[in-house]
NUROKE-654989 format. One record per residue (C-alpha): x, y, z. Coordinates in pm, whole numbers, always signed. Layout:
px/py/pz
X/Y/Z
...
//
This chain:
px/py/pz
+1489/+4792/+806
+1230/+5061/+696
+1017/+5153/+1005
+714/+5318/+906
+627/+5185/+524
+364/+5411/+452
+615/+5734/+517
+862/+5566/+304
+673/+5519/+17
+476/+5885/+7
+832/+6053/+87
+967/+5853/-214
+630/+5983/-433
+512/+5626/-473
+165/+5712/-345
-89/+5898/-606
-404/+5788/-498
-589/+5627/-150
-913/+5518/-34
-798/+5639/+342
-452/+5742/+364
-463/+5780/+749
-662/+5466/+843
-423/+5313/+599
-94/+5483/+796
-222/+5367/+1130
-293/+5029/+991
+43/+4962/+824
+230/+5105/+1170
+74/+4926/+1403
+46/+4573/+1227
+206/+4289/+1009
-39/+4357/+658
-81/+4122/+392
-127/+4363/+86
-170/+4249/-304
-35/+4310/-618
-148/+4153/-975
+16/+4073/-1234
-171/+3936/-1606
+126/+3705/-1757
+25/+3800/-2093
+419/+3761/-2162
+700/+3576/-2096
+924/+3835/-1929
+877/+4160/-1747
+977/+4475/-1890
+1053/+4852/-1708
+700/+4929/-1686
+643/+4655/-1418
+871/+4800/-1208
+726/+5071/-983
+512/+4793/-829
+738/+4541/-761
+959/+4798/-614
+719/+4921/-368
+661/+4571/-269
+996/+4531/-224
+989/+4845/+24
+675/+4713/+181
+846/+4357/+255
+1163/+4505/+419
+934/+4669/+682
+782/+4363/+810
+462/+4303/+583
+372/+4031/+345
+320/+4030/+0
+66/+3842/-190
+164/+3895/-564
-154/+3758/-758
-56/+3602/-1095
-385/+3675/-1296
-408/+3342/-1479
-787/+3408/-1512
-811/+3778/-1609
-502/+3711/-1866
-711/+3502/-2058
-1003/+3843/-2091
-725/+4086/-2100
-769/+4418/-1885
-916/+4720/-2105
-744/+5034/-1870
-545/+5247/-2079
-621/+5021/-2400
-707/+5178/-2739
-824/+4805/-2837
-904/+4438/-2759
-569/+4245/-2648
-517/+3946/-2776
-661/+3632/-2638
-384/+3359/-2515
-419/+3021/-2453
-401/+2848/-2088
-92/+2662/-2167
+82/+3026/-2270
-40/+3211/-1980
+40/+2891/-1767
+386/+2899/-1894
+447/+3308/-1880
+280/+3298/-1502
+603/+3073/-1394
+857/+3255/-1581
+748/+3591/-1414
+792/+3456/-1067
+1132/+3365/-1135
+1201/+3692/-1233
+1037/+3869/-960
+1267/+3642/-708
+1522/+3901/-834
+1342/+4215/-655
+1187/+4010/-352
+1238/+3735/-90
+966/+3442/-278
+1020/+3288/+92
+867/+3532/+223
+574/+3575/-18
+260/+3429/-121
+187/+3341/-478
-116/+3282/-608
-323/+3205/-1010
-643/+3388/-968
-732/+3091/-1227
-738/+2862/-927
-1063/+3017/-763
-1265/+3124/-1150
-1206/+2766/-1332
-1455/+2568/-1131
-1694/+2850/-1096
-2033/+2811/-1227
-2185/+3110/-1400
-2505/+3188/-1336
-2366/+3094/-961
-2063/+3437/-1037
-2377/+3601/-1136
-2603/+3576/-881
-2332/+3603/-597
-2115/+3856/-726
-2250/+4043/-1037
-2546/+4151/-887
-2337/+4382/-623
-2258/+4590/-942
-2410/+4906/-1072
-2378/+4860/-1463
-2461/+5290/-1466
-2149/+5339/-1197
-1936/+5105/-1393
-1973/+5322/-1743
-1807/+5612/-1546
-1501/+5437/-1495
-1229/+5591/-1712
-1079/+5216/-1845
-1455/+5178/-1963
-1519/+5544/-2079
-1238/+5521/-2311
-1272/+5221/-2477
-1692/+5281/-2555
-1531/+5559/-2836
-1338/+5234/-2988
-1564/+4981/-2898
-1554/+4746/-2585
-1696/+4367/-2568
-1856/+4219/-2276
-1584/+3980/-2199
-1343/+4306/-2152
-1660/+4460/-1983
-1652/+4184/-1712
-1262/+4266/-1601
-1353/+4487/-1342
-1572/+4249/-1123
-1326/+3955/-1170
-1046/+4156/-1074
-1260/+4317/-771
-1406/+3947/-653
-1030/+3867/-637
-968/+4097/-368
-1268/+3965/-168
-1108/+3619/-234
-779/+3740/-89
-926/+3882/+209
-1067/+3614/+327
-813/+3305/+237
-521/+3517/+346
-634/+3831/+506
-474/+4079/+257
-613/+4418/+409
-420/+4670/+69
-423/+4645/-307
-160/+4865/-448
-175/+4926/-837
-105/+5157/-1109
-323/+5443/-1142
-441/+5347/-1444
-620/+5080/-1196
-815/+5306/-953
-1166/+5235/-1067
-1083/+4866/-1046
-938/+4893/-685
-1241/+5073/-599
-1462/+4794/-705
-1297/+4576/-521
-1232/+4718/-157
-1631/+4819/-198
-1699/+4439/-326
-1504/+4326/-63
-1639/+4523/+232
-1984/+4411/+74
-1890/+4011/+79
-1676/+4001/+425
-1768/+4272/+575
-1413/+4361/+644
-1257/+4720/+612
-973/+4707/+311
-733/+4965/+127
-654/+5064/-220
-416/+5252/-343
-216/+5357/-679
+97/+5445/-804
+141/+5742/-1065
+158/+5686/-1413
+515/+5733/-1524
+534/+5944/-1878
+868/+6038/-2066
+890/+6389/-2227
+687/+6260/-2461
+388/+6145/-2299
+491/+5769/-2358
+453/+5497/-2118
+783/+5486/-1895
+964/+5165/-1988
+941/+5220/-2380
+1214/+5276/-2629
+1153/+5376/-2926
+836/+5218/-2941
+1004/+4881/-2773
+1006/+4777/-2434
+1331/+4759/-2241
+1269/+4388/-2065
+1408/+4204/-1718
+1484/+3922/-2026
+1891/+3924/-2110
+1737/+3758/-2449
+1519/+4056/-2539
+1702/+4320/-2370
+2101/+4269/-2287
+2252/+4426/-1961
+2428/+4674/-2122
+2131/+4834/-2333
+1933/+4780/-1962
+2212/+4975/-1839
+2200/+5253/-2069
+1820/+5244/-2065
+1877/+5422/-1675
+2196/+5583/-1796
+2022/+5819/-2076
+1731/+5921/-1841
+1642/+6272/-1862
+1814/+6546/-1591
+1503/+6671/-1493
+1358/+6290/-1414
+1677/+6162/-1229
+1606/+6231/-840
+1255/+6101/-920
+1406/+5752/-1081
+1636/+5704/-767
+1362/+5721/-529
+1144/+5459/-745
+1369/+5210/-850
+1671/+5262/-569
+1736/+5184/-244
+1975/+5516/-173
+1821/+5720/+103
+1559/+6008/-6
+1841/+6248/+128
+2129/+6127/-88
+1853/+6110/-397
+1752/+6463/-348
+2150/+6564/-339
+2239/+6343/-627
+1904/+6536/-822
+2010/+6874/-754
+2331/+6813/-921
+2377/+7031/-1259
+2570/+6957/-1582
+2801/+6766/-1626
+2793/+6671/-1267
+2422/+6510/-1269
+2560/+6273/-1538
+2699/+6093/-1175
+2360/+6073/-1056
+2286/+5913/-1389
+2563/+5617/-1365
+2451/+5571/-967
+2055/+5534/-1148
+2199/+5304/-1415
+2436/+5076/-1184
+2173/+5027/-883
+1925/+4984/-1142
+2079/+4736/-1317
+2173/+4565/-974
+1864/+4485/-832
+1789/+4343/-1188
+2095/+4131/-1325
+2344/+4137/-995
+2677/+4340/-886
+2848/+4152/-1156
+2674/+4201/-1471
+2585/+4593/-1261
+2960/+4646/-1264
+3084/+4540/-1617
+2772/+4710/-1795
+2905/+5026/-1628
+3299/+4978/-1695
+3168/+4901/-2048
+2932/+5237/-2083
+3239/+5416/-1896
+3525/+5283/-2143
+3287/+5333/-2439
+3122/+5677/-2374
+3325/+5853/-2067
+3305/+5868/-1689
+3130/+6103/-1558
+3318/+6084/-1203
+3637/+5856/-1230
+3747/+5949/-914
+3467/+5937/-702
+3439/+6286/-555
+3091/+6285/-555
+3007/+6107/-244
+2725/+5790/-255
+2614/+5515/-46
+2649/+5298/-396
+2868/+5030/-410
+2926/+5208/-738
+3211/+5415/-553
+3409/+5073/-525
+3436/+5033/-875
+3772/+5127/-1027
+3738/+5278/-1337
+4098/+5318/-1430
+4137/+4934/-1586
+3847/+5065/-1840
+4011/+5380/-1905
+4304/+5211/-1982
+4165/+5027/-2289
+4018/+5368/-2436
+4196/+5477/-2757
+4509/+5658/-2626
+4634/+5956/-2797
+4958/+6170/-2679
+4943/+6562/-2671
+5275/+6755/-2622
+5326/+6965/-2382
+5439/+7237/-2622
+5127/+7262/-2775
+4999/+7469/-2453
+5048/+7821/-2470
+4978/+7992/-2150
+4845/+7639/-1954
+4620/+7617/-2258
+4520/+7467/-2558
+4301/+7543/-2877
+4005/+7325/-2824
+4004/+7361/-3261
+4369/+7234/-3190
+4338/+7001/-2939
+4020/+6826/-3183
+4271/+6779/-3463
+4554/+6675/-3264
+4351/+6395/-3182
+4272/+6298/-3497
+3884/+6371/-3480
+3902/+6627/-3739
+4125/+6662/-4059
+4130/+7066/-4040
+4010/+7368/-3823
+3739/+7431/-4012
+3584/+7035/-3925
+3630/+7093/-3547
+3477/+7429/-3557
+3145/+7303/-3733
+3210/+6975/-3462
+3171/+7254/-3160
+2939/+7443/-3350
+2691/+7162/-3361
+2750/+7087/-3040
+2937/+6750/-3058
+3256/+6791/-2877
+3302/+6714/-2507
+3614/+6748/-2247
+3553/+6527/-1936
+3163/+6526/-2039
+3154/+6952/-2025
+3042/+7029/-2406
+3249/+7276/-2560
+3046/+7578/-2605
+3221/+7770/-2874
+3529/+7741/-3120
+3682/+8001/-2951
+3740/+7816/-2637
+4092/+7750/-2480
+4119/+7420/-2268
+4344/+7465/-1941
+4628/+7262/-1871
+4438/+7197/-1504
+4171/+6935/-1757
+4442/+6724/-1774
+4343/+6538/-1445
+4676/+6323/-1354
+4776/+6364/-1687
+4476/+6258/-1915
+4188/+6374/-2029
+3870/+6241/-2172
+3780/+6400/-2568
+3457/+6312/-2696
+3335/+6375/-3050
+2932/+6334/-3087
+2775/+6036/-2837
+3004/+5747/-2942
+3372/+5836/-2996
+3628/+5878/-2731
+3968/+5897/-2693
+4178/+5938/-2387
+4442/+6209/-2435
+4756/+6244/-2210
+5044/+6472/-2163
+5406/+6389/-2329
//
């Protein structure tokens, strides 16, 4: 069981912004908190971007406090303008019905629904009168203060219509709503969301006169300033319809280096010691941490089962990068025999007469195994950087591969990203 939630989640970086980090520290040591998160069901599934959130609340749960995850059934219907270039479209209440029950199946994956309270913001805003929202709630706004709020700076370039406009007080009444049905005392959200959270723990200190919490998660970015959670313009969903376990597998798998200690803290369980370890690793060793990412990963989202045959399937297709677990982890991933995959690879003999001095032309070694027709092909193959022994690229035409490779008699020969063959001693 985690013991103090709030050093958990700032040691594993999930913390980027806070109205009162200390008052908040005290508070979640010293009591049992109900804290928020939304979600707008504008689809059917959930995809990787979801997932920083739903992780932390999974953290937050396994120390002791409660969740309320708030389906927005309401806001859904407006559509939330932060970090939108335009309008989203408008769905109907059946769809947003529909996609609200679907995404608390899914979440049941990531947290105990036992042990959580769900609620359809749509329940409290579909009886409410107007001018009644108006007079109660709208005139605790500053229209001036909320113009300065980035979600509403950015869209006035583009153009933003009232009903977007209005987001920001819905979503901040819902936290004064929350307070005082269920005493939720935290709203954690992207960062994207700050100027909404601030609305709302000011609304609600306004309204109930209670003292409340906000606080954001960073904005994850690939290398290319994309939203994390996109591929190639498409997002990789929870949904084994829209995205299948193994491409949700190698999703994780093909993270970048540089991003992978980061990735086990967020969406792992591994202790921020191991991560660290597993992060420092260098070439090819770090493609280990990789596989650990991909399998736990893939886990929490799909099960053991599905975990462990998306990663004997990425292993017989593409290479292990440890198949005999000598990098130490507290994954169940070490209990996973790799050999049976290995097994079905493409099996080529070498003899042990080609070795001159314990070694073999890697030029040689390329033809022998019937990835290239002559020298020349498996020089311009290393060359461009497309050969691999046991995931270490070859580096130059030139170089001689020791007999010591062979480890208990095979080895692993990749040519570009997708064909392998297992080579072994005769």
């Amino acid at each position: 069981m985690i013991i103090d939630a709030y050093k958990d989640l700032k040691e594993r970086g999930f913390i980027y912004q806070e109205t009162d980090g200390e008052a908040l520290h005290q508070l979640l040591s010293t009591e049992k908190v109900r804290f928020y998160i939304g979600f707008d069901p504008t689809g059917s599934s959930l995809h990787t971007g979801h997932l920083l959130p739903i992780m932390a609340m999974r953290r937050l749960q396994a120390a002791g406090h409660t969740p309320i995850v708030l389906v927005g059934g309401a806001t859904a219907q407006i559509g939330d303008p932060s970090g939108k270039s335009e309008a989203r479209q408008i769905l109907s209440k059946e769809t947003v019905a529909a996609n609200a029950e679907a995404l608390k199946k899914q979440l049941s994956r990531f947290v105990d629904v036992d042990k959580a309270i769900f609620v359809n913001n749509a329940d409290w805003f579909k009886d409410m009168l107007y001018i009644d929202f108006l007079r109660e709630v709208g005139s605790r706004f500053s229209v001036n203060k909320m113009l300065t709020a980035e979600s509403v700076k950015m869209r006035l370039e583009t153009g933003l219509s009232f009903l977007e406009f209005n987001y920001m007080i819905l979503q901040a009444y819902d936290f004064a709503v929350l307070n005082q049905k269920y005493g939720c005392r935290v709203q954690f959200g992207g960062q994207d969301q700050w100027g909404n959270i601030i609305c709302g723990v000011d609304l609600t200190r306004r309204l109930n006169q209670q003292e409340v919490f906000g606080t954001t998660f960073p904005l994850l970015l690939n290398s290319n300033g994309e939203k994390f959670g996109k591929s190639a313009g498409n997002a990789i969903w929870i949904d084994v319809d829209r995205t299948s376990v193994f491409e949700y597998y190698q999703f994780w798998r093909n993270c970048e280096d540089s991003e992978v200690e980061k990735l086990l803290n967020f969406f792992t369980s591994i202790p921020v010691e191991e991560t660290a370890r597993l992060g420092r690793l260098e070439a090819p060793a770090i493609n280990r941490a990789k596989e650990i990412l991909a399998y736990e990963a893939t886990r929490l989202a799909h099960g053991a089962e599905e975990a462990a045959k998306a990663y004997l399937a990425a292993g017989s297709k593409f290479g292990f990068a440890d198949p005999d677990n000598k990098i130490p982890t507290s994954s169940e991933i070490a209990n996973i025999k790799a050999e049976a995959a290995l097994d079905d690879l493409p099996t080529v003999e070498i003899p042990v007469a080609e070795f001159k001095d314990d070694a073999v032309w890697a030029v040689r070694l390329l033809v022998l195994a019937g990835f290239c027709s002559s020298n020349g092909e498996a020089r311009r193959l290393i060359q461009g950087g497309g050969a691999y022994v046991n995931e270490t690229r070859i580096e130059t035409p030139e170089t001689n591969i020791p007999l010591t490779d062979f480890q208990n008699g095979a080895l692993l020969l990749k040519a570009g990203k997708k064909k392998i063959k297992r080579l072994v001693l005769q």
